[in-house]
N, CA, C and O atoms as a Tinker XYZ file with bonds, in Angstrom:
   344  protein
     1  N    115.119000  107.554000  211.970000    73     2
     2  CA   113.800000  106.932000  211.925000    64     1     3
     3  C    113.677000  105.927000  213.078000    63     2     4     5
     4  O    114.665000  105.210000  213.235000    81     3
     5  N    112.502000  105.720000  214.026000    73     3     6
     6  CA   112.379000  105.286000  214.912000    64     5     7
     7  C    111.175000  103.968000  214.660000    63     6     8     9
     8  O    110.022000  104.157000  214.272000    81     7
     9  N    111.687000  102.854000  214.938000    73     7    10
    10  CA   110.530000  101.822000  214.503000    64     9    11
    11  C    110.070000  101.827000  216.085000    63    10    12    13
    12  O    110.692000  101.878000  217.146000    81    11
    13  N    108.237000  101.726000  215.617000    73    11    14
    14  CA   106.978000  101.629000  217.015000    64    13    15
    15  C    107.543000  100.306000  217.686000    63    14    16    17
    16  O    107.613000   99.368000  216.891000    81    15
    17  N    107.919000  100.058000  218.855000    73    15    18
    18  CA   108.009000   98.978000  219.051000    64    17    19
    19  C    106.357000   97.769000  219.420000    63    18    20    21
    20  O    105.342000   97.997000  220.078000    81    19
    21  N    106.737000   96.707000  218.741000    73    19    22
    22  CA   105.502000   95.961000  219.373000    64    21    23
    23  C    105.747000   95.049000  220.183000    63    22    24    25
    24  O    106.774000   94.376000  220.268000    81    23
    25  N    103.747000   94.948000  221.500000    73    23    26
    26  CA   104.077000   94.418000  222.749000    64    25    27
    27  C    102.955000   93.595000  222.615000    63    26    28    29
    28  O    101.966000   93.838000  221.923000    81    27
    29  N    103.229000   92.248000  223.566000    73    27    30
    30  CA   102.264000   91.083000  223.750000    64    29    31
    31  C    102.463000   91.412000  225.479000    63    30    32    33
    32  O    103.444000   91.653000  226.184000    81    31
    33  N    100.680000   91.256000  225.785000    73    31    34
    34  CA   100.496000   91.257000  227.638000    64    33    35
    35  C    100.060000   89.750000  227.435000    63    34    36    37
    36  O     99.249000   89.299000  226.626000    81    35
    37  N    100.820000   89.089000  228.394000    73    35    38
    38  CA   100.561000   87.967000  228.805000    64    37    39
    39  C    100.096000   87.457000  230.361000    63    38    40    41
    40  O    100.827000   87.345000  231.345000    81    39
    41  N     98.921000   87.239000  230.276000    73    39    42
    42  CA    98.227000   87.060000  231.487000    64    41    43
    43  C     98.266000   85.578000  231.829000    63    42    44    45
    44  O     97.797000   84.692000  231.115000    81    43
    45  N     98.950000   85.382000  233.145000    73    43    46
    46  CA    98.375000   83.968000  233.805000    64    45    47
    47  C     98.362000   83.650000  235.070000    63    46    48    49
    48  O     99.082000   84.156000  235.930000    81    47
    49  N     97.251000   82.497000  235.291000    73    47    50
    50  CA    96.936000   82.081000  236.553000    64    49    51
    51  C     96.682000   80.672000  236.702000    63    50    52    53
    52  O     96.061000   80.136000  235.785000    81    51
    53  N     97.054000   79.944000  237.716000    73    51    54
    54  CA    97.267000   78.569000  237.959000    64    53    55
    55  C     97.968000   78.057000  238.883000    63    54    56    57
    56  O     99.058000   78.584000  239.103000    81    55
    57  N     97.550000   76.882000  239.694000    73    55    58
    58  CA    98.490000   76.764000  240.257000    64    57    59
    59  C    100.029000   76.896000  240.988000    63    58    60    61
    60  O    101.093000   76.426000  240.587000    81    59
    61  N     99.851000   77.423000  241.778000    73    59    62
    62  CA   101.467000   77.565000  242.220000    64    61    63
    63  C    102.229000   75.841000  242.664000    63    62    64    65
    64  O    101.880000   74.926000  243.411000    81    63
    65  N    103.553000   76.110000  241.614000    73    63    66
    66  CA   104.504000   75.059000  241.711000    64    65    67
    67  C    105.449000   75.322000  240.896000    63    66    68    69
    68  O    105.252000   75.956000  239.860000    81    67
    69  N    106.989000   74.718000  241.374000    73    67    70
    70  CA   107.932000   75.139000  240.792000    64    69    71
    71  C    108.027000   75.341000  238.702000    63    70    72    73
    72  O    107.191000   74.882000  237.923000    81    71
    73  N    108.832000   75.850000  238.458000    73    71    74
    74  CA   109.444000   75.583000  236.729000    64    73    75
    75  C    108.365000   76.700000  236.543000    63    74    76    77
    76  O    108.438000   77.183000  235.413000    81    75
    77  N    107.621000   77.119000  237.133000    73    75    78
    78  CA   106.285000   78.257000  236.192000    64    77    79
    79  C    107.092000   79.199000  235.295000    63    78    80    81
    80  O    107.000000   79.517000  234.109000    81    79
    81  N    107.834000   79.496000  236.196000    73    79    82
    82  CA   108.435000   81.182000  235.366000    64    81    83
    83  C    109.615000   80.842000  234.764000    63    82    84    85
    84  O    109.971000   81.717000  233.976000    81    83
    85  N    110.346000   79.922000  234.831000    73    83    86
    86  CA   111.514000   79.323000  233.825000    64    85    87
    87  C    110.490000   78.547000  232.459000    63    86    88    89
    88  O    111.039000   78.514000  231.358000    81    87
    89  N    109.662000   78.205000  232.523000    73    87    90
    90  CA   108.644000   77.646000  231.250000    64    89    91
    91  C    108.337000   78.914000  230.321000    63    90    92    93
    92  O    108.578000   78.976000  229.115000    81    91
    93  N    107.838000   79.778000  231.006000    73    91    94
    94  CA   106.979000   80.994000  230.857000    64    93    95
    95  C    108.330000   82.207000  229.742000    63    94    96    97
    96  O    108.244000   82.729000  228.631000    81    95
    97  N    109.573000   82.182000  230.968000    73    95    98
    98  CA   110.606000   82.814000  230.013000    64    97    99
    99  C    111.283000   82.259000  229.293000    63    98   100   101
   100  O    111.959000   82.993000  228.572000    81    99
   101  N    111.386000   81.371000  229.185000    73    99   102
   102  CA   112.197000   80.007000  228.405000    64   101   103
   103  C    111.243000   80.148000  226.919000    63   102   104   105
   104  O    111.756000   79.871000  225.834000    81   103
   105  N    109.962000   80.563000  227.025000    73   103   106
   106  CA   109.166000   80.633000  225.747000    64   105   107
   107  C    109.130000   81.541000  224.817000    63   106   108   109
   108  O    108.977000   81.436000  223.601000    81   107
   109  N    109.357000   82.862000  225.805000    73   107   110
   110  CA   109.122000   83.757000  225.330000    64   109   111
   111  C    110.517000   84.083000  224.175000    63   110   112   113
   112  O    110.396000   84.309000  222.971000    81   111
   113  N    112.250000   84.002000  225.231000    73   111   114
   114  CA   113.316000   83.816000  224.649000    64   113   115
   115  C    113.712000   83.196000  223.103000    63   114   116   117
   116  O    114.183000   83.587000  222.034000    81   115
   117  N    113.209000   82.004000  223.718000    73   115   118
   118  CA   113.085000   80.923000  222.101000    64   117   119
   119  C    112.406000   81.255000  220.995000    63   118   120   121
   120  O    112.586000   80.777000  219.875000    81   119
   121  N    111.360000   82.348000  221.407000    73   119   122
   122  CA   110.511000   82.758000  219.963000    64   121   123
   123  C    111.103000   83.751000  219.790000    63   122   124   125
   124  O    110.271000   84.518000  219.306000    81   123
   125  N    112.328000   84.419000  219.898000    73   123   126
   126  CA   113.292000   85.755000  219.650000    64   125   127
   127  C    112.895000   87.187000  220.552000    63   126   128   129
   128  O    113.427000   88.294000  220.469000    81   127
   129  N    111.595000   86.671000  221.569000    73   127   130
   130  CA   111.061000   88.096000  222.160000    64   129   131
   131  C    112.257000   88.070000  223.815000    63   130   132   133
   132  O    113.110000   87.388000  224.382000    81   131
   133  N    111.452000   89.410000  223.926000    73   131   134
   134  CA   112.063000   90.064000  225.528000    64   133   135
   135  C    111.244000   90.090000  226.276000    63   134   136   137
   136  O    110.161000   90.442000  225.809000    81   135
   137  N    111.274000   89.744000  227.835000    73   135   138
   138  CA   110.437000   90.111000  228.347000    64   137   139
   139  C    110.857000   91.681000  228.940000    63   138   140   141
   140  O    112.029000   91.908000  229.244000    81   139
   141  N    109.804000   92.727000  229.073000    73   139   142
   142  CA   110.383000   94.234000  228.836000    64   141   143
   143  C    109.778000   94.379000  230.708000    63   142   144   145
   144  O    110.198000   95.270000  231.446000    81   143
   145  N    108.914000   93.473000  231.089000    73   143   146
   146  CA   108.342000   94.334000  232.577000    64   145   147
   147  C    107.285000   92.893000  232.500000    63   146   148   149
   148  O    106.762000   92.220000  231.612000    81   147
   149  N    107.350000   92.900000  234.210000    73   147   150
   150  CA   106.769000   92.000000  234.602000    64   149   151
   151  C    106.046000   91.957000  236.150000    63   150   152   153
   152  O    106.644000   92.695000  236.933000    81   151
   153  N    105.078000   91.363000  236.646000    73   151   154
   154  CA   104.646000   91.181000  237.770000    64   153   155
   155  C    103.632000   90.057000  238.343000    63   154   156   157
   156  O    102.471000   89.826000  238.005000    81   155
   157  N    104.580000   89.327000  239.485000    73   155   158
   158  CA   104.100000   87.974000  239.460000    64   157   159
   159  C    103.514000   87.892000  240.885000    63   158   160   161
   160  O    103.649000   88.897000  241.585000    81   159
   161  N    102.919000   86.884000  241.371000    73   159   162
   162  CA   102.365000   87.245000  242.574000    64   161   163
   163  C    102.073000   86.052000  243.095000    63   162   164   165
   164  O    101.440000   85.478000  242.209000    81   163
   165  N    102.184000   85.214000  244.192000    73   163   166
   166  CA   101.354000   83.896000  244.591000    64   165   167
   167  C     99.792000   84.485000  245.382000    63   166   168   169
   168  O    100.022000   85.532000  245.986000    81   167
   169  N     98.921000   84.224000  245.448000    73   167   170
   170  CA    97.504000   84.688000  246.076000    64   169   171
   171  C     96.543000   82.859000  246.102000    63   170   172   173
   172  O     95.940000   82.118000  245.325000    81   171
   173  N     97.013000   82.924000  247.705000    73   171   174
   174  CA    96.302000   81.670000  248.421000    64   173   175
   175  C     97.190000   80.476000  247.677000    63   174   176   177
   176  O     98.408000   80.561000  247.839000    81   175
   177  N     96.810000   79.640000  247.071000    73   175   178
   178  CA    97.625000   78.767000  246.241000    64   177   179
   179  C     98.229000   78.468000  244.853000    63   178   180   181
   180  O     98.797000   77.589000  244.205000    81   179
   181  N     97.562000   80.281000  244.762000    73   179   182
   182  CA    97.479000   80.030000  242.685000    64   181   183
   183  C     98.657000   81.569000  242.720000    63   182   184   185
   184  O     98.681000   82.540000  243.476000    81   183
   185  N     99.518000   81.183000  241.529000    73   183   186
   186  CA   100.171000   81.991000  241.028000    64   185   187
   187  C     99.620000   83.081000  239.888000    63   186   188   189
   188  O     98.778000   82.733000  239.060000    81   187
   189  N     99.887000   83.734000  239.904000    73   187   190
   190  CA    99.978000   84.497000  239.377000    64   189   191
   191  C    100.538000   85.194000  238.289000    63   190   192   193
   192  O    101.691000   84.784000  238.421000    81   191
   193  N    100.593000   86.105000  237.099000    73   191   194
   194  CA   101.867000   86.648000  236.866000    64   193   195
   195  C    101.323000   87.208000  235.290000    63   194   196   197
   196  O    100.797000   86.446000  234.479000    81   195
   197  N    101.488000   88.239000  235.111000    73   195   198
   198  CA   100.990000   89.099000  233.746000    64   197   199
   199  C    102.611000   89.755000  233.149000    63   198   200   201
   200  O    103.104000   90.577000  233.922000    81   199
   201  N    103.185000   89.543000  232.255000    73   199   202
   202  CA   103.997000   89.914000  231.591000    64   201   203
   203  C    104.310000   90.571000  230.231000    63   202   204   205
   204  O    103.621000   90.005000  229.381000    81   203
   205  N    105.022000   91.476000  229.720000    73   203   206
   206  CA   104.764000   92.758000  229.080000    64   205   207
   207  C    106.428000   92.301000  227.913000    63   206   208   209
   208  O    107.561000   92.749000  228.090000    81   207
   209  N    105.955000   91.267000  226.759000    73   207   210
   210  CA   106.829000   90.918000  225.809000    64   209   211
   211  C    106.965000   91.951000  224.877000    63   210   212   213
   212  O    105.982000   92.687000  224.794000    81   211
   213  N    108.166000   92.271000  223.964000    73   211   214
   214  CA   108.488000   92.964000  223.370000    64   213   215
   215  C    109.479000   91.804000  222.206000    63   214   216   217
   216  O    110.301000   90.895000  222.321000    81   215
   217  N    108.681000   92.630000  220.983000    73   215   218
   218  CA   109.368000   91.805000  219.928000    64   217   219
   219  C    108.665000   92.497000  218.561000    63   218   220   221
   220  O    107.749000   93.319000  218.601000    81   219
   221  N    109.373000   91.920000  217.214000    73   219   222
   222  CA   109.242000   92.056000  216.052000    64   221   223
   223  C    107.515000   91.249000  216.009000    63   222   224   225
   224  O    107.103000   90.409000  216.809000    81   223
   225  N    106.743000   91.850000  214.784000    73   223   226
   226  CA   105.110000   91.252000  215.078000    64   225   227
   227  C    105.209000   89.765000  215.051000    63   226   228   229
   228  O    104.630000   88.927000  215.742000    81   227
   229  N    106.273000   89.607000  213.878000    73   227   230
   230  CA   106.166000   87.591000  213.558000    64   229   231
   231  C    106.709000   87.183000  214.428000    63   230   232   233
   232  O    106.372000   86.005000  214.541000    81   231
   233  N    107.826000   87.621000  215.636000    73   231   234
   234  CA   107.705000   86.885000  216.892000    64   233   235
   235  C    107.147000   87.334000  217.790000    63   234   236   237
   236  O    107.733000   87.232000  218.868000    81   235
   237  N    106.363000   87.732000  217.785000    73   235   238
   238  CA   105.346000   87.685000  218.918000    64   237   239
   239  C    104.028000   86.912000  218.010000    63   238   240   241
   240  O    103.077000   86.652000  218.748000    81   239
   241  N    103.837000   86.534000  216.640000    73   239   242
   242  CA   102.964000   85.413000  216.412000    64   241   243
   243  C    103.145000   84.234000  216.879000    63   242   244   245
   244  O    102.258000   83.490000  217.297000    81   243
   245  N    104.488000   83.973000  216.823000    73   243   246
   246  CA   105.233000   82.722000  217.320000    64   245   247
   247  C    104.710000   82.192000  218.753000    63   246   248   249
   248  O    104.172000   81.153000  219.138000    81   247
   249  N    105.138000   83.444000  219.383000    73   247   250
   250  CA   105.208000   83.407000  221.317000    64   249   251
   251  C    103.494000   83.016000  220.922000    63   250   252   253
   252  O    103.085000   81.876000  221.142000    81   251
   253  N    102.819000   83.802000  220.483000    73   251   254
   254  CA   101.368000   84.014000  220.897000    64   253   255
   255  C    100.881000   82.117000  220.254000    63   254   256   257
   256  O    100.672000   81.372000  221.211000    81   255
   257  N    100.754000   81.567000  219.133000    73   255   258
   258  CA   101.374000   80.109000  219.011000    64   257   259
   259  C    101.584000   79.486000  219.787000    63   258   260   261
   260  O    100.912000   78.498000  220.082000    81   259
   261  N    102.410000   79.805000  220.261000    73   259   262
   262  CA   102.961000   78.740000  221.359000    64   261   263
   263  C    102.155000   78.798000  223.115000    63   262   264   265
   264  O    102.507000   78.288000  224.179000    81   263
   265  N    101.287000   79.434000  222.842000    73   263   266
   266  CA   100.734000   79.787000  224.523000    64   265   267
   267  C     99.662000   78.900000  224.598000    63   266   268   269
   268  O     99.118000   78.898000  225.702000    81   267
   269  N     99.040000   77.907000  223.503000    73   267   270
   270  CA    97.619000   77.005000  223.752000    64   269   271
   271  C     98.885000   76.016000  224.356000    63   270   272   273
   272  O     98.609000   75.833000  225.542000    81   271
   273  N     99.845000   75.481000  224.103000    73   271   274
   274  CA   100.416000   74.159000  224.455000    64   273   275
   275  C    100.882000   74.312000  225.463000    63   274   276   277
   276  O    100.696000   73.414000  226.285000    81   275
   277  N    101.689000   75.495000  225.865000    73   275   278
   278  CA   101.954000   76.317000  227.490000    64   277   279
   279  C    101.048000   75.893000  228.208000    63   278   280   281
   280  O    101.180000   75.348000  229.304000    81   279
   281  N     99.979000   76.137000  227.579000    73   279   282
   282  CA    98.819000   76.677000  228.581000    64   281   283
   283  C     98.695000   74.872000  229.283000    63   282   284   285
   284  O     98.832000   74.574000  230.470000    81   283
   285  N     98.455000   74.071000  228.324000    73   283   286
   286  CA    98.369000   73.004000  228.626000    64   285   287
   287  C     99.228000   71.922000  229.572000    63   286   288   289
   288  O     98.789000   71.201000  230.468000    81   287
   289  N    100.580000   72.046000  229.081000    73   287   290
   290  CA   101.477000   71.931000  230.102000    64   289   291
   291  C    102.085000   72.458000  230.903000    63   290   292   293
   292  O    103.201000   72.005000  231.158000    81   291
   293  N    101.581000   73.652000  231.632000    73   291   294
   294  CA   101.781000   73.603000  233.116000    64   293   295
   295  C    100.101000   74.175000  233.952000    63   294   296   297
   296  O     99.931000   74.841000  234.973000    81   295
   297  N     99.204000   73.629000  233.086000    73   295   298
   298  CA    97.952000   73.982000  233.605000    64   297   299
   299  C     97.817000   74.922000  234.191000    63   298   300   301
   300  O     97.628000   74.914000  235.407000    81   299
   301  N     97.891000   76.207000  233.328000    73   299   302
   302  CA    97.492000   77.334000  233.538000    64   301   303
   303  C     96.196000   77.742000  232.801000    63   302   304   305
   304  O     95.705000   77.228000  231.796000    81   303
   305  N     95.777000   78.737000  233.500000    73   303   306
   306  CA    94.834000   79.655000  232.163000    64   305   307
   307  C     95.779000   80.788000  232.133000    63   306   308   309
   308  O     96.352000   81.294000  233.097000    81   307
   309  N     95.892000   81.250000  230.370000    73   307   310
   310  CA    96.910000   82.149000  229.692000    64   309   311
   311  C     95.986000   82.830000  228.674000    63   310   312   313
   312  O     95.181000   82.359000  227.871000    81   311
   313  N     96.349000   84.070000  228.955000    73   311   314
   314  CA    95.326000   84.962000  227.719000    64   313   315
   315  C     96.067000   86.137000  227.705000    63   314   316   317
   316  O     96.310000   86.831000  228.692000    81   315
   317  N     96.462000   86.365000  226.427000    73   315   318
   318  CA    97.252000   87.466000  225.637000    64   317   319
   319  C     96.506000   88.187000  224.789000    63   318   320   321
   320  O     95.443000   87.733000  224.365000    81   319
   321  N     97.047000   89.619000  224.371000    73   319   322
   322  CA    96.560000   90.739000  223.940000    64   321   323
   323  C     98.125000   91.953000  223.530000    63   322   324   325
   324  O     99.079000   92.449000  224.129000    81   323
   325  N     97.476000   91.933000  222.020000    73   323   326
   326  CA    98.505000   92.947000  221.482000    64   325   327
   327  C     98.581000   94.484000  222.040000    63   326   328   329
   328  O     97.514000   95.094000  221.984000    81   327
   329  N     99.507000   95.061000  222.476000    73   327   330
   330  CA    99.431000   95.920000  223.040000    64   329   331
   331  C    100.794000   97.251000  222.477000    63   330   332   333
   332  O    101.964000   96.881000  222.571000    81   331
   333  N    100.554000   98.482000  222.017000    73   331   334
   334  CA   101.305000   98.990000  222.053000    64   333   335
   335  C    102.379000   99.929000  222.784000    63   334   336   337
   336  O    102.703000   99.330000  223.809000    81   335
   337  N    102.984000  100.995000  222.707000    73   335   338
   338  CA   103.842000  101.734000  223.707000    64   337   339
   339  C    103.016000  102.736000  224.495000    63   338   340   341
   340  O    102.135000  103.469000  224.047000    81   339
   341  N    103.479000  102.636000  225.821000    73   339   342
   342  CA   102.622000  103.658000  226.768000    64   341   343
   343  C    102.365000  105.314000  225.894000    63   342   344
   344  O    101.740000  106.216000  226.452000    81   343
């Protein structure tokens, strides 16, 4: 028996400056998820970066939780969406 795996897309943009992507995976880790695929980008002065979490649903409630206070401390805009397997 094969369990569906479930996925959170995490979209963000903001400022480019150091700690972004150690904040960003440091969050995701701590709420028990993976990050499964990723792609980050700097464009003019703002970073970039949409990422493709993989986890059990109640941690990815967690991660998804935890992205208004993210969002806040490192002044990003962050917007997520449940997503399943290709």
């Amino acid at each position: 028996m094969t369990t569906q795996k479930t996925y959170l897309v995490i979209s963000t943009l903001g400022e480019d400056r150091p700690g972004i992507v150690n904040a960003l995976s440091r969050a995701v880790l701590e709420h028990g998820c993976n990050i499964e695929d990723s792609r980050m980008t700097v464009l003019g002065g703002e970073f970039a970066a949409i990422l493709l979490v993989e986890g059990k649903w109640n941690t990815l409630a967690k991660v998804e939780n935890a992205l208004p206070e993210l969002e806040r401390q490192l002044g990003l805009t962050i917007i997520s969406k449940r997503t399943g397997e290709r």
